[in-house]
N, C-alpha and C positions, 0 to 999 in steps of 0.2 A: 573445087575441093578434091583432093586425091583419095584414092579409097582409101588408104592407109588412116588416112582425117577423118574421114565417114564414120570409118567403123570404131576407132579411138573415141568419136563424140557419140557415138550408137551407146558404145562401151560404157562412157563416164554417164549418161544419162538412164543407162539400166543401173549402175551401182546404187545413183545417187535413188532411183526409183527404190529399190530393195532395200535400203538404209531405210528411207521417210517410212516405206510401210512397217516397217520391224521396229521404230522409234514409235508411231502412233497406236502398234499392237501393246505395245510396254505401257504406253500414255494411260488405254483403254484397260489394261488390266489392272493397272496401281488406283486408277480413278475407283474401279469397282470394289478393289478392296477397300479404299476410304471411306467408299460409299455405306459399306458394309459396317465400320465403324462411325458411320455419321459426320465424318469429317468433309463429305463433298455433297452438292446436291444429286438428285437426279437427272437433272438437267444439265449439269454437268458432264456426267457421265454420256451423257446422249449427245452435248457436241462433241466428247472424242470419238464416239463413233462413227459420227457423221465424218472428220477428220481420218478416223482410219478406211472408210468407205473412200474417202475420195483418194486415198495414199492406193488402196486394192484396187481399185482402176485408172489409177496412172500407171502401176506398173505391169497392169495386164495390158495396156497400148503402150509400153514402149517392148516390152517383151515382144507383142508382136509387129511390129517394128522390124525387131532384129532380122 
């Protein structure tokens, strides 16, 4: 693999890491507000965070990575 490929696949894999976690931060905050009008459980609420917990440390290991 050339570096140019390296660091392009380093690249597209930090984006996609920083999308998922800013997608699962939105997930966790819309759930809490539903939650707030009774429209979601709280158990609900608890697997998006487990979801954004796991999106905040994939992108704290591909950042370091880089």
């Amino acid at each position: 693999m050339e570096a140019t490929e390296h660091e392009s696949t380093l690249e597209h894999a930090l984006d996609l890491a920083k999308a998922n976690a800013k997608q699962a931060k939105l997930l966790v905050d819309h759930a809490k507000a539903a939650l707030a009008r009774g429209d979601v459980t709280p158990e609900r609420v608890a697997q998006l965070e487990e979801l954004k917990r796991a999106a905040d440390e994939d992108l704290l290991r591909v950042t370091h990575e880089q």
